[in-house]
C-alpha positions as CSV (number, residue, x, y, z in Angstrom):
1,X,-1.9,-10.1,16.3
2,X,-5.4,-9.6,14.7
3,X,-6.4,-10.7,11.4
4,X,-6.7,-7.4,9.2
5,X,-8.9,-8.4,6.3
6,X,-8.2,-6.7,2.9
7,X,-11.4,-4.7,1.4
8,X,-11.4,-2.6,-1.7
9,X,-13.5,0.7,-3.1
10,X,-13.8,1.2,-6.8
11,X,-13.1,4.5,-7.9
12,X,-13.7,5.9,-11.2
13,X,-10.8,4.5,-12.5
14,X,-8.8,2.2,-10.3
15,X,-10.0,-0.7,-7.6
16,X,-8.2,0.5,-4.3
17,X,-7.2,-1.6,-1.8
18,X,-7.3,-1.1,1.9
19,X,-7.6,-2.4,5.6
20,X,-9.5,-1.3,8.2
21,X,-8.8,-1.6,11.9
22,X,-10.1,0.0,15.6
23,X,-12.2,1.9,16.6
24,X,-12.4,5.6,17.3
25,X,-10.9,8.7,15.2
26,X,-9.9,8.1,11.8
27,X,-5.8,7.5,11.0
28,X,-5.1,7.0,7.6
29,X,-2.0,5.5,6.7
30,X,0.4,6.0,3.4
31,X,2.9,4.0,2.3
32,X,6.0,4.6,0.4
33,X,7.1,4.1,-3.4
34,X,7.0,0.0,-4.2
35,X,5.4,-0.8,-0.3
36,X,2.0,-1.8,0.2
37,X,-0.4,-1.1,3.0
38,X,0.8,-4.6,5.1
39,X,3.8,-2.4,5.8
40,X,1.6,-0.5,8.2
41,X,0.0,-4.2,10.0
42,X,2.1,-3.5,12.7
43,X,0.6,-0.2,14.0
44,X,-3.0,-0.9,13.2
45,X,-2.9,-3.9,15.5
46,X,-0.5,-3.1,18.1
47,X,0.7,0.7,18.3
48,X,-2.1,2.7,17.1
49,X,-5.1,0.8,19.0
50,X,-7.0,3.8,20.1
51,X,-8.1,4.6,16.3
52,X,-10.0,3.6,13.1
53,X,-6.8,3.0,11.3
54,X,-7.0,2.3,7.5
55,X,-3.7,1.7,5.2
56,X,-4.5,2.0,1.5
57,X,-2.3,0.6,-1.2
58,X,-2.2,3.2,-3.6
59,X,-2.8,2.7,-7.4
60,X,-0.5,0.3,-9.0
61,X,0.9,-1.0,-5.3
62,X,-0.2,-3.8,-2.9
63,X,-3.5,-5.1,-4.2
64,X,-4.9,-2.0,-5.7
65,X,-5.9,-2.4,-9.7
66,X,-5.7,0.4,-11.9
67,X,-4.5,0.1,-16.1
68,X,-2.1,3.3,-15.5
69,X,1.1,3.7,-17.6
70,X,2.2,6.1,-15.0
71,X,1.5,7.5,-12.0
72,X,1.5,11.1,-10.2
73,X,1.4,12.3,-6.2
74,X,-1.3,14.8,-7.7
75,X,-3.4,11.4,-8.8
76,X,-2.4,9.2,-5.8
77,X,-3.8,12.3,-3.7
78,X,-7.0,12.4,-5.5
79,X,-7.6,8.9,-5.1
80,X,-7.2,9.4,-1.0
81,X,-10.3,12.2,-1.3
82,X,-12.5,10.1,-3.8
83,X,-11.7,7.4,-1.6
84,X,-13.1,9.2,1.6
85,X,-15.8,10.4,-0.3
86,X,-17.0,6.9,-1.3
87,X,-16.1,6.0,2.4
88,X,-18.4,8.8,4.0
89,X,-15.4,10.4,5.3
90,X,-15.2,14.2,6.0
91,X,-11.9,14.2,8.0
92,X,-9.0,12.2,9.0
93,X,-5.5,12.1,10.7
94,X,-3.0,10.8,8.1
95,X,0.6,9.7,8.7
96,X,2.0,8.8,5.5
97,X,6.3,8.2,4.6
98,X,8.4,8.7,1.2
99,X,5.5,9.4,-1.6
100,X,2.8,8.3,1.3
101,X,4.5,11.8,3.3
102,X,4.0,13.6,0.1
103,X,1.1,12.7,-0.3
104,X,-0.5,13.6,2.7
105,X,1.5,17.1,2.4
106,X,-0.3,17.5,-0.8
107,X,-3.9,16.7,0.9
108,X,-3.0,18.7,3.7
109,X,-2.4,21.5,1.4
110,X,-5.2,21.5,-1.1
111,X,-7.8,20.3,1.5
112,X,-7.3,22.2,4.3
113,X,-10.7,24.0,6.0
114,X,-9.7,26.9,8.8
């Protein structure tokens, strides 16, 4: 297995986590309540080869910094389109699962472009 090498984006308000692997479309990847983005190591270096995969940590998970008391799927959800905007990126395939499905759901719904 590759070595996936843990980089991180500043946001306003929180230091976000991530890893970056492959090549090709973009595939972000969510992870659940109390999981981190090495949940998703896996996939990035063996299933889902054919794509740039990146799995964030959101806000108070994995190695993500952020001095919240509490935390919302509205905020976690922002923090995926500041975090694309600081990246440079305009769209993305995203699998996500528990809060990391609702999430994306939430994205999917307030950033969709016919």
């Amino acid at each position: 297995m590759s070595k996936l090498e843990t980089e991180f984006v500043d946001l306003k308000d929180a230091r976000i986590a991530f890893r970056q692997f492959g090549s090709g479309t973009i595939l972000m990847l969510l992870h659940g309540n109390s999981q981190s983005k090495k949940i998703f190591s896996r996939y990035q270096t063996e299933y889902f080869k054919m794509y740039n995969t990146i799995a964030v940590d959101s806000r108070g998970h994995g190695e993500s910094e952020s001095n919240d008391d509490e935390y919302s799927i509205d905020q976690y959800s922002n923090d995926i389109i500041e975090f694309c905007e600081t990246k440079g990126i305009k769209e993305a395939y995203l699998i996500g699962y528990s809060d990391g499905g609702n999430i994306s759901l939430l994205l999917a719904k307030t950033t969709y472009r016919t």
